[in-house]
DOGU-185371 format. One record per residue: residue in three letters; x, y, z of N, C-alpha, C in turn. Coordinates in pm, whole numbers, padded with zeros to 5 digits, always signed. Layout:
<rs>
ALAXYZXYZXYZ;...
</rs>
This chain:
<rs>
UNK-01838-00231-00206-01702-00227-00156-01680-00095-00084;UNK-01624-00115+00026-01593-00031+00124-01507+00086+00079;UNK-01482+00227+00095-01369+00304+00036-01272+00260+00071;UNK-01225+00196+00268-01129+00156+00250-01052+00017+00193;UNK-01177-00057+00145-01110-00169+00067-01105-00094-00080;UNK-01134-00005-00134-01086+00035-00250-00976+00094-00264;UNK-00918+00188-00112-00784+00278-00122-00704+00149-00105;UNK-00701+00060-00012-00590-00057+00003-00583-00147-00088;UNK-00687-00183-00227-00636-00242-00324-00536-00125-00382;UNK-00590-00054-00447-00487+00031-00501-00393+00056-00451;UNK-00353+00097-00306-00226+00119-00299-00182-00020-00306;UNK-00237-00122-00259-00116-00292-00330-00112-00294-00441;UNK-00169-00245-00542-00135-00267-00672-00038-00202-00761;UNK-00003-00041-00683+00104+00008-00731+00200-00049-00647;UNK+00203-00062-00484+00329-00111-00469+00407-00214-00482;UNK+00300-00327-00508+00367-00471-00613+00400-00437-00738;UNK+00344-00363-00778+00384-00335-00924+00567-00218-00917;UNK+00525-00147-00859+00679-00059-00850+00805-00157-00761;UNK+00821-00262-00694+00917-00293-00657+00983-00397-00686;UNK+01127-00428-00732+01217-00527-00791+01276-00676-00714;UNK+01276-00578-00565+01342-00667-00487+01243-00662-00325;UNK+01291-00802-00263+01175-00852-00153+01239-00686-00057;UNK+01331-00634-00024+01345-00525+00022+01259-00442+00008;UNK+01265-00395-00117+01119-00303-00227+01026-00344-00133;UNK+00955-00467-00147+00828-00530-00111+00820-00458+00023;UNK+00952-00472+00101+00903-00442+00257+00839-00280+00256;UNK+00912-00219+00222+00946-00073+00183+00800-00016+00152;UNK+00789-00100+00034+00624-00036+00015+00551-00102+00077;UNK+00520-00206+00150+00435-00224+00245+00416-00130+00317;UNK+00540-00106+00386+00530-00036+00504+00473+00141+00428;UNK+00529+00160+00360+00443+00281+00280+00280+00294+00292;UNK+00243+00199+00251+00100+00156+00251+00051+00169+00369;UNK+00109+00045+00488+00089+00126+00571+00054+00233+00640;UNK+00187+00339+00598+00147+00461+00668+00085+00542+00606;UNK+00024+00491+00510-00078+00553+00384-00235+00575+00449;UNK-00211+00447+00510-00353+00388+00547-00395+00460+00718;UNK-00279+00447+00796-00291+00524+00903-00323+00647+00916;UNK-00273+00727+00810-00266+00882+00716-00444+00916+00755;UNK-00486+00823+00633-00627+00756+00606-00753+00815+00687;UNK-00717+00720+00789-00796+00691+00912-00817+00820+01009;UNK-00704+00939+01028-00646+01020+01121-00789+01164+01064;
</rs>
């Protein structure tokens, strides 16, 4: 497994896990996101 398929499970797994509402969901997607762009740079 790739590092970056190991950083992008983990960050989906906290951010499904930390959010209540489909808002949340967007929120930390988009977190992840710019997690991942972060990443790459």
């Amino acid at each position: 497994m790739s590092k970056f398929a190991i950083v992008l499970t983990l960050i989906a797994t906290f951010a499904l896990g930390a959010c209540n509402t489909v808002r949340g969901v967007g929120q930390d997607v988009e977190k992840a996101g710019e997690a991942i762009q972060r990443s790459t740079k």
